[in-house]
C-alpha positions in Angstrom: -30.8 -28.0 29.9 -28.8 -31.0 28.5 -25.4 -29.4 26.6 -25.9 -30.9 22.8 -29.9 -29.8 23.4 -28.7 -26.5 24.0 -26.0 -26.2 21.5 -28.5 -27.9 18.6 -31.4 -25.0 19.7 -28.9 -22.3 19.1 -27.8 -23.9 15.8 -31.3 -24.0 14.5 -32.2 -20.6 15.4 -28.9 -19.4 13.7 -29.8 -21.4 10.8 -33.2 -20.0 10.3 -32.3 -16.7 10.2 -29.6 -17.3 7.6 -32.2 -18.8 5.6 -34.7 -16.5 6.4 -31.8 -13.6 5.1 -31.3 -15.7 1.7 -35.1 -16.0 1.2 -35.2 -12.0 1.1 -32.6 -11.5 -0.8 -33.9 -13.9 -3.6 -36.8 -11.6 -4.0 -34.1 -8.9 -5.2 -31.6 -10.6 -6.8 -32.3 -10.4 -10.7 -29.9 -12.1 -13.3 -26.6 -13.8 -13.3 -24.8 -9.7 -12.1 -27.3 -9.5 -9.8 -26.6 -12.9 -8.6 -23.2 -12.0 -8.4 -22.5 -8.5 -7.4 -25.6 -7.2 -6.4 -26.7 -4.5 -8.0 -23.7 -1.9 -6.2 -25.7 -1.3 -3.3 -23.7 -1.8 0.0 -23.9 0.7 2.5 -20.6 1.0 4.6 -21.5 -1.0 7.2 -22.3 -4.2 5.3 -19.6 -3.6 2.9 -17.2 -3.5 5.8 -18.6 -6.5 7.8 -19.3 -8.7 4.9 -15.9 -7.9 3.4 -14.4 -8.5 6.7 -15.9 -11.6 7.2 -15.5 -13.3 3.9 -11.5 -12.6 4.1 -11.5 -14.0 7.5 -12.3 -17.8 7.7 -12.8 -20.3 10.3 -8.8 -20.1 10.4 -9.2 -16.8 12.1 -11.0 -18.0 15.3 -9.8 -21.8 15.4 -6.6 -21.5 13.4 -5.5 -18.5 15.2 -6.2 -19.4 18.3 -4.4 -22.5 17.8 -1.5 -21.1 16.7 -1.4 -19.3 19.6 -2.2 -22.4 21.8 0.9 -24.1 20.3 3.3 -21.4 19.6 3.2 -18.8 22.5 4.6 -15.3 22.1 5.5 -16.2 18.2 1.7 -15.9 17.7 2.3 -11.6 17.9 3.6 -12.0 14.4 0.0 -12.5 13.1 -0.9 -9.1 14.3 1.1 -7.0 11.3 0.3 -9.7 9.0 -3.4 -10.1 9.3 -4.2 -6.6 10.7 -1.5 -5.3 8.3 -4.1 -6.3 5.2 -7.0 -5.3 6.4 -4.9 -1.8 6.5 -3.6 -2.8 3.2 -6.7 -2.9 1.7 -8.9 -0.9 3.1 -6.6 2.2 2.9 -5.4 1.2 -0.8 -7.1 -1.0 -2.7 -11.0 -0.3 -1.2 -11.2 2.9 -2.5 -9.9 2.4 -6.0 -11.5 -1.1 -6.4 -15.0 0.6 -5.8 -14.4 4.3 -7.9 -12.8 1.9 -10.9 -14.9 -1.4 -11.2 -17.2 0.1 -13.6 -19.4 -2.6 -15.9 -17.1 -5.4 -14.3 -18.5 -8.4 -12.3 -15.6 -10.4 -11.5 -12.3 -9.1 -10.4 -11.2 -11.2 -13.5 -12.9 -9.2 -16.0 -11.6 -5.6 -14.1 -7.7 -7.4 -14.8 -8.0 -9.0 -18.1 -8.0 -6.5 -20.6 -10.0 -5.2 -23.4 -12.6 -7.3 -25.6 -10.8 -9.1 -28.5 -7.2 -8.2 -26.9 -4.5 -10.8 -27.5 -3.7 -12.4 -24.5 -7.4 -11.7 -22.7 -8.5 -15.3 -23.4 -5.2 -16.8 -22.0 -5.7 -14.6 -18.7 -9.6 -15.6 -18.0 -9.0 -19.4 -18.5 -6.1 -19.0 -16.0 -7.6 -17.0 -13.5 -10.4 -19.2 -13.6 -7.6 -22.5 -13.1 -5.8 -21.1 -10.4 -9.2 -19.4 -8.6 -10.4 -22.9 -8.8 -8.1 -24.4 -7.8 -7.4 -22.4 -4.9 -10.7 -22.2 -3.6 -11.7 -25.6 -3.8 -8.6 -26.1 -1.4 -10.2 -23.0 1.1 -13.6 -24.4 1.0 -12.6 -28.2 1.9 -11.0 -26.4 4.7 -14.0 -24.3 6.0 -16.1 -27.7 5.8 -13.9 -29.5 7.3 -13.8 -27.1 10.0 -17.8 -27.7 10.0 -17.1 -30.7 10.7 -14.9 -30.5 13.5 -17.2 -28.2 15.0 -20.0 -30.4 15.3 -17.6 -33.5 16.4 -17.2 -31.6 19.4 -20.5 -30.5 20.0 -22.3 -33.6 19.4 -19.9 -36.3 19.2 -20.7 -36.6 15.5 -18.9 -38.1 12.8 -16.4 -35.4 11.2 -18.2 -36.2 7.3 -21.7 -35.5 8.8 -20.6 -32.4 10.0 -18.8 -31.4 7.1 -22.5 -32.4 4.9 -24.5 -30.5 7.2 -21.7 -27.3 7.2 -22.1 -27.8 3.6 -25.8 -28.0 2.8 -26.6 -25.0 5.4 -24.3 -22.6 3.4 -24.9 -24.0 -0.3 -28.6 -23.6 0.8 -29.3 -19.5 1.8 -26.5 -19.0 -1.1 -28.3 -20.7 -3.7 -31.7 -19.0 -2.4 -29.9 -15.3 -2.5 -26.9 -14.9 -4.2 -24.7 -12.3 -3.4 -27.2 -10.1 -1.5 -27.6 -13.0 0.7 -24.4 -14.0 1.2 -23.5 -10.3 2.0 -26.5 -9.5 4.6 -25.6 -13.1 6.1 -21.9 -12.5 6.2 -22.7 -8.7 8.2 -24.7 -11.1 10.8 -21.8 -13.6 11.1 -19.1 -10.4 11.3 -20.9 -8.9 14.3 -20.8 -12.8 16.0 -17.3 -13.3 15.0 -16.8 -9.8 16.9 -18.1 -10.5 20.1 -17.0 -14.0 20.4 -13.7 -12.3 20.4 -14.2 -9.8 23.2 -16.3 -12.3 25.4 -14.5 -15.7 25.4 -10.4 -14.1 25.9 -12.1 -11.6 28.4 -13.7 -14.1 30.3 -10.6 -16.4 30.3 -8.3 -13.6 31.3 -10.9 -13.1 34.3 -11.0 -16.2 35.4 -7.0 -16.7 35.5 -7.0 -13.2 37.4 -6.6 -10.3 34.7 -3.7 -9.6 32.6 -0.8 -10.1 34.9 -2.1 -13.1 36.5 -2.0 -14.4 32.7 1.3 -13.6 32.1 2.4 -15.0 35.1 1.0 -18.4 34.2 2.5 -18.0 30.9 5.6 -17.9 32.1 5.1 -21.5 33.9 4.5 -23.3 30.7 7.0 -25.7 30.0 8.2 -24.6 27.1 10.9 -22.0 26.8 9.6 -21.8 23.0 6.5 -20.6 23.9 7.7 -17.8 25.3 10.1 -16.5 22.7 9.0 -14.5 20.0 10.5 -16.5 17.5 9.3 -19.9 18.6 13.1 -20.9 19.4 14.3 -20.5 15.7 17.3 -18.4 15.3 19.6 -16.7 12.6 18.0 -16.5 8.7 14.9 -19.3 9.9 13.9 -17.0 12.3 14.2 -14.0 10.2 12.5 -16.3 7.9 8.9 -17.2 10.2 9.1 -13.7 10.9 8.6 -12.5 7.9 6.6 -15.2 6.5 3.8 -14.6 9.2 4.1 -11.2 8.5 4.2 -12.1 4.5 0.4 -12.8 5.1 -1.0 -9.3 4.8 0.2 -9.3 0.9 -1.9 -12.1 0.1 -5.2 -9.7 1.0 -5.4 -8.0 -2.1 -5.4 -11.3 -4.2 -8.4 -12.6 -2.5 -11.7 -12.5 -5.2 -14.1 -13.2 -2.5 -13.1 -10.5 -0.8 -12.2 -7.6 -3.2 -15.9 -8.3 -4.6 -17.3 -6.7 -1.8 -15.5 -3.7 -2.5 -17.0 -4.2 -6.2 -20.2 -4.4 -4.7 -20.7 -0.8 -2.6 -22.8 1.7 -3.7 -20.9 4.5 -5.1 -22.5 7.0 -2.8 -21.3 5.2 0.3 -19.1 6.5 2.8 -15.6 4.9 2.7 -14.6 6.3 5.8 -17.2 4.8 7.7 -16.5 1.4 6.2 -12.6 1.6 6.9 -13.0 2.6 10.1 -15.5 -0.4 10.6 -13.1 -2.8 8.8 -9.9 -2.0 10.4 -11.4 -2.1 14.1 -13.0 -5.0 13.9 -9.7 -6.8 12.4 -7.7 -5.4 15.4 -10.3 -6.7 18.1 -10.9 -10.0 16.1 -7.5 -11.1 15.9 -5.5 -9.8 19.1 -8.5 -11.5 20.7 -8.1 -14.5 19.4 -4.5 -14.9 20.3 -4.7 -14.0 23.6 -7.7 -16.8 24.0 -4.8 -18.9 22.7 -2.0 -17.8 25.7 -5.2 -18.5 28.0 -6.2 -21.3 27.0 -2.2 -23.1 27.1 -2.9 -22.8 31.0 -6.6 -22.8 31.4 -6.9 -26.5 29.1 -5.2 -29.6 28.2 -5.7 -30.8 25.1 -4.3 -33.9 23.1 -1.8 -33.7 20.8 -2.6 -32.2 17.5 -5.6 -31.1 19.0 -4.9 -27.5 19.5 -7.2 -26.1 17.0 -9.8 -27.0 19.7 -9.3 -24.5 22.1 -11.7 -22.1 21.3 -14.5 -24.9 21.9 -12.8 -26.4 24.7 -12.6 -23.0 26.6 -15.8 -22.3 26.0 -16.9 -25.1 27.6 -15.0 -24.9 30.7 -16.5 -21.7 31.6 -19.9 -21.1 29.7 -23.3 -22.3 30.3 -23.9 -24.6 26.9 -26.8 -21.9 25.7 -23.5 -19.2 25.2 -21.4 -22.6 24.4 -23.2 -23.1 21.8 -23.1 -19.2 20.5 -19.8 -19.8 20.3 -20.1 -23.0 18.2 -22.5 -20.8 16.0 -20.2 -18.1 15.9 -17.2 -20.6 14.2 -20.1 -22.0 12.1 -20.3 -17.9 10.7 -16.6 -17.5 10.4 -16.7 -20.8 7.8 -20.4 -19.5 6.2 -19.0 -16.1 5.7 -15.7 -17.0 4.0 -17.6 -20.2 1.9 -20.8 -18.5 0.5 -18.3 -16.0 -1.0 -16.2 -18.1 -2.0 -18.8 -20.4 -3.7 -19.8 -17.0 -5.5 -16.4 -16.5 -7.2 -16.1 -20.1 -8.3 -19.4 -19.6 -9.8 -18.7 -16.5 -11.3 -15.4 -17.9 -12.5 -17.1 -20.7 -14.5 -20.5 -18.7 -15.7 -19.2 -14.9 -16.0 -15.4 -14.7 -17.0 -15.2 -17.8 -19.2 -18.2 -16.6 -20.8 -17.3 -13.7 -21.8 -14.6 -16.0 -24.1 -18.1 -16.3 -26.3 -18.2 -13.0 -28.8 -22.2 -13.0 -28.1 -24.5 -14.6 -24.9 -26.1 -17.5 -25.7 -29.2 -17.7 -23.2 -30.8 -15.1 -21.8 -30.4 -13.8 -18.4 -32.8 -16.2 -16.7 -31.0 -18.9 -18.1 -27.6 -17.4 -16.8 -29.1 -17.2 -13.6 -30.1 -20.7 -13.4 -26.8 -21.5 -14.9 -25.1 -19.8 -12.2 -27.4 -21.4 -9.2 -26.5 -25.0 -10.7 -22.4 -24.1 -11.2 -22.6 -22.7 -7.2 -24.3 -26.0 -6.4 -21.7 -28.4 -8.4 -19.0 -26.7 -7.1 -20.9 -27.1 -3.3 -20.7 -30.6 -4.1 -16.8 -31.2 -5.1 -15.8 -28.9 -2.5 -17.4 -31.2 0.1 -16.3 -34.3 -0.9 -12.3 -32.7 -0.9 -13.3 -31.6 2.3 -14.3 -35.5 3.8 -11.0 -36.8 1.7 -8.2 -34.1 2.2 -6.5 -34.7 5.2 -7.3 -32.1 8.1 -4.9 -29.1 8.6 -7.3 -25.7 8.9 -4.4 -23.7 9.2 -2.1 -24.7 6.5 -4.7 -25.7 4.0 -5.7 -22.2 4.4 -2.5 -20.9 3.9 -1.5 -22.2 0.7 -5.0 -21.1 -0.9 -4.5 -17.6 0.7 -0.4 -17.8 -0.8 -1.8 -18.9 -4.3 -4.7 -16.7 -4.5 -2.7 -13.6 -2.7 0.6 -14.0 -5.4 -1.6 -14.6 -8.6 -3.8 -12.1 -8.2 -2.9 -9.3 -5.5 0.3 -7.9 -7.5 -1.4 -7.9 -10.6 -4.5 -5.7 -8.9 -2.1 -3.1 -7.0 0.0 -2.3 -10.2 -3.6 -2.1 -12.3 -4.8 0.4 -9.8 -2.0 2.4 -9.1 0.3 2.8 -12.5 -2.7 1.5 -15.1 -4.3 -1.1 -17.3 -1.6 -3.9 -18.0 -0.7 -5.5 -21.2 -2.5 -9.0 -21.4 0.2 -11.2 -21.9 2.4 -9.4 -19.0 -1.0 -10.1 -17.1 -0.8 -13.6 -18.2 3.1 -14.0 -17.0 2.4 -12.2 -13.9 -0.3 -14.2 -12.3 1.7 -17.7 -13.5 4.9 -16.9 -11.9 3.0 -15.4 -8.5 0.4 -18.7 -8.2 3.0 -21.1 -9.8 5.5 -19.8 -7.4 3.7 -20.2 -4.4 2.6 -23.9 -5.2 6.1 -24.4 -5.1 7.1 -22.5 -2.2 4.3 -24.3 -0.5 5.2 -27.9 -0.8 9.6 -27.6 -1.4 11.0 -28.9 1.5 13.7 -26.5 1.1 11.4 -23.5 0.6 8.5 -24.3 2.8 8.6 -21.6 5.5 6.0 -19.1 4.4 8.5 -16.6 3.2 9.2 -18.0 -0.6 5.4 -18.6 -1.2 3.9 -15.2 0.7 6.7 -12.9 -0.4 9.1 -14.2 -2.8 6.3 -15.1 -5.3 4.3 -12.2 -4.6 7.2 -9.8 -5.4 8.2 -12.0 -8.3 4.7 -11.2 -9.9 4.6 -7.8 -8.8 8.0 -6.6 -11.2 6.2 -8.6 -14.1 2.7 -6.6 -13.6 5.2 -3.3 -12.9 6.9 -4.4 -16.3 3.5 -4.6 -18.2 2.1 -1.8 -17.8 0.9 0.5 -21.4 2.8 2.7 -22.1 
């Protein structure tokens, strides 16, 4: 069977089912809540998956990997940052997100204070600017990884990919809302999961197991590569270090994902779900950077081209049926995160800065439409950035992930853990932790993944720790 014939039947299969998944869903999903949290009726398993999935974008298979690819040893740093959240949050935040969301839809609404408080209406509009904002930035990023995906497969041009990335998501999460995108996001966990085991295990294999790899490690020309610190030294070093590791405080700050806490069923077993959550973390990840090591010495690629090494090792030693399961498999990893992430925008625009108006002015069908057309226009600009922003998966990703994880993540820990905080103090928290890690992001002085993943974060943190009623 011809490759891109055998890739594109795979793709359509996928697709089906996804649409297929939203098509159910839409049968329960009743009014803008239900549209947005469905109903509280996880069970631990999707909650766990979905959750999982959402937080974890195509930047963990191609970015990671790539980083790996280019950056050797220094890669191991990603293990206590990104499986370092995951423990973050499903061992503190998880529990208390799901016990305490009460009559709240949006993470918003759980942080902004009481109705009619000064300084509530400063917070939503805010936390709608920066959530924007920041997720607009992601999405482009996940289409744009859509449309590197199906360059490679098919030779395409990188804005038809993006467009068809685009309208397969937008499409199952218009049909379904967040039901959909939660039963679809459990399906694309589960491939995300096993691309991670059988791609690095087969490349291992084929070099000769796990000493044969790190004895062809060692031949790459590039004492870098093989330093843990990439070759930096003194207060930079300590500085990548840290940044990388910085990452795991930016989980709690993520909407998209601390919704599907929001979203379980009261009843349902936590345990289950954190054990769920944190072992599939550990296997995606550390799988993912050891593709990277393999694929240094199994594949050459052109410069700037390392975020292809997923696809181009798949290729070297699949048949293009399981090539193309891998292809799907990146496709998930960009659905997952964007159908989420479409949600909160949505919810951001229909829910929180509604709730600015003293009464609802249409009634929930109306919302509901409302909602479907926000998801759709926001579909649309977040396409479009994704064709015109220049291409950089893994740093796009990371200056969403440093904005949304400083605004948002100090300002949730200190709500759950010490109390409600005062509006205003809110208000100054989130500024200084999004503000501060635009800045961190783009100074030329700063830029290392420290000031904008830790600094700011910290920053926020003693103004939510400051605000808290007395």
């Amino acid at each position: 069977m011809d490759r891109s014939i055998a890739i594109l039947l795979v793709l359509l299969a996928y697709l089906l089912a996804l649409l297929w998944i939203g098509w159910r869903a839409g049968g329960h999903t009743h009014g803008a809540s239900g549209f947005y949290l469905g109903g509280r009726t996880l069970g631990p398993w999707v909650a766990a998956l979905a959750a999982n999935a959402s937080s974890s974008s195509a930047w963990s298979l191609v970015g990671t990997s790539g980083f790996a690819f280019q950056h050797g040893l220094a890669a191991l740093w990603l293990i206590p940052g990104c499986v370092g959240g995951f423990l973050l949050n499903w061992l503190c935040i998880a529990p208390r997100v799901r016990d305490r969301t009460g009559g709240a839809v949006t993470m918003t609404e759980l942080l902004a204070g009481k109705p009619g408080e000064p300084g509530r209406a400063a917070v939503l509009v805010l936390a709608t600017v920066l959530t924007l904002g920041a997720l607009l930035t992601y999405v482009a990023a996940q289409m744009q990884a859509a449309g590197a995906a199906f360059l490679h497969a098919f030779d395409a041009p990188l804005w038809l990919g993006v467009l068809i990335g685009a309208a397969m998501t937008v499409g199952y999460t218009l049909l379904g809302g967040y039901l959909a995108a939660s039963l679809t996001d459990t399906l694309q966990g589960l491939m995300m999961a096993a691309v991670a085991v059988l791609v690095p295990l087969a490349a291992v294999l084929h070099l000769g197991g796990p000493a044969a790899l790190g004895e062809a490690m060692a031949t790459v020309d590039s004492a870098a590569f093989r330093d843990p610190f990439g070759g930096r030294t003194g207060m930079i070093a300590a500085g990548f270090a840290f940044g990388l590791c910085g990452i795991a405080l930016g989980y709690p700050g993520q909407p998209h994902a601390i919704n599907k806490y929001m979203g379980m069923a009261p009843g349902a077993s936590m345990a289950v779900a954190r054990t769920v959550g944190i072992g599939w973390a550990v296997v995606l990840y550390s799988g993912m950077i050891v593709l990277g090591w393999a694929g240094r010495v199994l594949v050459k690629l052109p410069p700037g081209g390392h975020e292809e090494v997923l696809y181009a090792v798949a290729d070297a030693l699949f048949h293009p049926v399981l090539a193309g399961v891998v292809l799907a498999a990146v496709l998930a990893a960009i659905m997952s995160t964007v159908d989420s992430q479409l949600l909160v925008c949505g919810s951001c625009v229909t829910h929180d800065l509604g709730l600015l108006r003293p009464r609802p002015l249409a009634g929930d069908g109306r919302m509901l439409r409302a909602a479907r057309i926000t998801v759709l226009l926001i579909g649309g600009g977040a396409t479009v950035a994704g064709i015109v922003v220049p291409k950089n998966i893994f740093d796009n990703v990371m200056f969403a992930w440093a904005a949304l994880g400083s605004a948002f993540g100090p300002v949730l820990i200190v709500h759950l853990w010490r109390g409600p905080i005062r509006p205003w103090w809110t208000f100054a928290a989130m500024a200084a932790g999004g503000g501060g890690a635009i800045a961190g992001f783009y100074s030329p002085v700063l830029a290392s993944g420290f000031a904008d993943r830790v600094l700011a974060w910290l920053m926020a943190l003693a103004i939510a720790w400051r605000g808290v009623r007395r």
